[in-house]
C-alpha positions in Angstrom: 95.5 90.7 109.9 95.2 87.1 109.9 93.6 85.1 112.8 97.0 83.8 114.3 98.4 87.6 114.4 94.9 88.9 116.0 95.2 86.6 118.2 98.9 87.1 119.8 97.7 91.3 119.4 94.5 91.0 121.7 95.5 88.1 123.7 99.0 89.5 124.5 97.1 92.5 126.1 95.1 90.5 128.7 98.0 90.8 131.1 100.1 88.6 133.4 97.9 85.2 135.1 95.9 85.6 137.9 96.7 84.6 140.9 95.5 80.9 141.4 93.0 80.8 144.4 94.6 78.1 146.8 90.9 77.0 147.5 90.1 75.9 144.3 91.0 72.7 142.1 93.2 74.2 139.2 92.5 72.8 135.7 93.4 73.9 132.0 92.2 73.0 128.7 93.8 74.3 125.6 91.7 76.1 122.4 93.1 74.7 119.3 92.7 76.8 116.4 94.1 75.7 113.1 93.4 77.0 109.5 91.6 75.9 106.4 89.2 77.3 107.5 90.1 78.8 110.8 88.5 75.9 113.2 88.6 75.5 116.9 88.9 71.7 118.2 86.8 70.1 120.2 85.7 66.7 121.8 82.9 65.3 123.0 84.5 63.3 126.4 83.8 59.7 127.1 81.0 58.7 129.2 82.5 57.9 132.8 80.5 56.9 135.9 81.2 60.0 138.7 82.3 62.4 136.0 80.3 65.3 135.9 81.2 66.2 132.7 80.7 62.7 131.1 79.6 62.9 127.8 79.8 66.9 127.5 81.6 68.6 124.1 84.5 70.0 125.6 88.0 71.5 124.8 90.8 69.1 125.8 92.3 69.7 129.1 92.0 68.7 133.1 93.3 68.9 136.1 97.0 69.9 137.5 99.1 67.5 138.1 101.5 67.9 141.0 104.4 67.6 138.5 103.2 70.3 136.0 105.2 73.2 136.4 102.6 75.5 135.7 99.0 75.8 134.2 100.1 76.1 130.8 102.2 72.9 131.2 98.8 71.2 132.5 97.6 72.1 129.1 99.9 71.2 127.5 100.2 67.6 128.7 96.5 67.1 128.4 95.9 67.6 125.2 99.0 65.1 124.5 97.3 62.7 126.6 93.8 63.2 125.0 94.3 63.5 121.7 98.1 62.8 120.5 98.9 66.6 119.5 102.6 67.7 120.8 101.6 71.5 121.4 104.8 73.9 121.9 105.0 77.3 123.8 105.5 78.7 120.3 102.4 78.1 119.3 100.9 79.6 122.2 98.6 83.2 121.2 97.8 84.0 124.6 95.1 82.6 127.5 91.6 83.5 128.5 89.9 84.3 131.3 89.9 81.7 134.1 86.4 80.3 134.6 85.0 79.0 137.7 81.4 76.8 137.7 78.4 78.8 138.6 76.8 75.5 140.2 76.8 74.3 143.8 76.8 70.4 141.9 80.1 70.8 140.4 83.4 70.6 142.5 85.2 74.1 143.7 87.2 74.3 140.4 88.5 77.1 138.3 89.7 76.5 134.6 92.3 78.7 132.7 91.9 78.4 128.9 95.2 78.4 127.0 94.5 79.4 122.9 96.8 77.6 120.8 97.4 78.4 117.1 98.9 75.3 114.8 99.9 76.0 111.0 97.5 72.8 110.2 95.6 70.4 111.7 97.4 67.8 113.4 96.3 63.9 113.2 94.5 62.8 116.1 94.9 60.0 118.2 92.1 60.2 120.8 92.6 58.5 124.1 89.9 56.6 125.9 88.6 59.8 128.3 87.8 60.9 124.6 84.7 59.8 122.4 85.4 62.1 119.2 87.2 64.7 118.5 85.9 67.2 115.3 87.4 70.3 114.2 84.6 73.3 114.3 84.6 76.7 111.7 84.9 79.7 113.8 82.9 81.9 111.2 80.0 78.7 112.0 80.1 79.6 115.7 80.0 83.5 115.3 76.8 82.8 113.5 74.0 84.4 115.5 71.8 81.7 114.4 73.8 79.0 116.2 74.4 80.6 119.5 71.1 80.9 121.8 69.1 80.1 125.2 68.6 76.0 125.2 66.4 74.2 127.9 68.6 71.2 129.2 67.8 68.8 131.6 71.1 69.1 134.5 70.8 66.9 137.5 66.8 66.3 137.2 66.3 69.8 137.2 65.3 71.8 133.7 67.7 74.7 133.2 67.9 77.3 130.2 71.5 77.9 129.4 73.2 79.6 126.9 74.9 77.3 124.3 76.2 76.6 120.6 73.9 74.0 118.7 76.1 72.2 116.4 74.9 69.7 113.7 75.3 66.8 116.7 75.6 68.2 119.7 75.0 71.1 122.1 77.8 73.3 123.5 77.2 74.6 127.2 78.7 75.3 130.6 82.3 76.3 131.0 82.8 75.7 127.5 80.3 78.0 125.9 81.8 80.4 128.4 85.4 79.9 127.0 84.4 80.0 123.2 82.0 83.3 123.6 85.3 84.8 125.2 87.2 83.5 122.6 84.9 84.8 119.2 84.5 88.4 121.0 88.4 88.5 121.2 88.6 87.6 117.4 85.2 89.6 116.2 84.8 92.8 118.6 
């Protein structure tokens, strides 16, 4: 079964969306995979005074707007606005888990992660919220020797978080989160 197939199978059993908490700020970023190899997307946002994710790798994505219709629509025009790719509900395999901070620092926010699955990899046109963009090997990130406990310096304080060490950059927080989800759906 390829990875676009096992996708739809496992993500089309996670059930309908949860409810969306009226006390939290609702946001979605979208997992673009595409093959050759099989790849997820990510980006590296632009460093922005007040933004506490300045500077973070990230998966494309925000906060809804009042005139998206839906979360999957917030996705959807996100990833327009970030990186130029016109993403249809077709090539939607299914969403993840909604994640919410575990951190005081951070606002009340939750984040439901759509997984998109493109025939190839789109060109990119990065806004300016975005500093690169890179496409990542999935089999690289299931690697055990790339996934492990880091010691990162958040808001003065040392923490030890779990994270993905690429060749440039480190991989943490609500996105580690999403992309552990993601490979244990594909690899379990």
């Amino acid at each position: 079964m390829g990875t676009a197939a096992r996708l739809r199978d496992r993500l089309g059993k996670t059930g309908p969306e949860s409810a969306e908490d009226p006390s939290l700020i609702w946001a979605a970023v979208a997992a673009v995979l595409a093959p050759a190899p099989d790849s997820i997307l990510l980006i590296r946002r632009a460093d922005r005074s007040g933004d506490p994710w300045s500077g973070h790798m990230a998966l494309p994505g925000g906060r809804r707007e009042p005139s998206d219709t839906d979360l999957l629509a917030t996705a959807i025009r996100e990833t327009a606005e970030e990186l130029g790719i016109e993403l249809a509900p077709a090539d939607l395999a299914g969403h993840l888990d909604d994640v919410i901070p575990r951190t005081p620092i951070l606002p009340p926010i939750a984040v439901r992660p759509f997984v998109f699955y493109l025939p190839e990899r789109p060109r990119l046109s990065p806004n300016a919220e975005v500093a690169e963009a890179s496409w990542v090997p999935l089999e690289y990130l299931a690697r055990p020797d790339v996934h492990h406990v880091v010691r990162l310096e958040v808001a003065g304080q040392h923490r030890l978080v779990d994270a993905y060490r690429l060749e440039n950059a480190i991989v943490w927080g609500m996105t580690e989160r999403i992309l552990t989800n993601l490979l244990t759906q594909l690899y379990s």
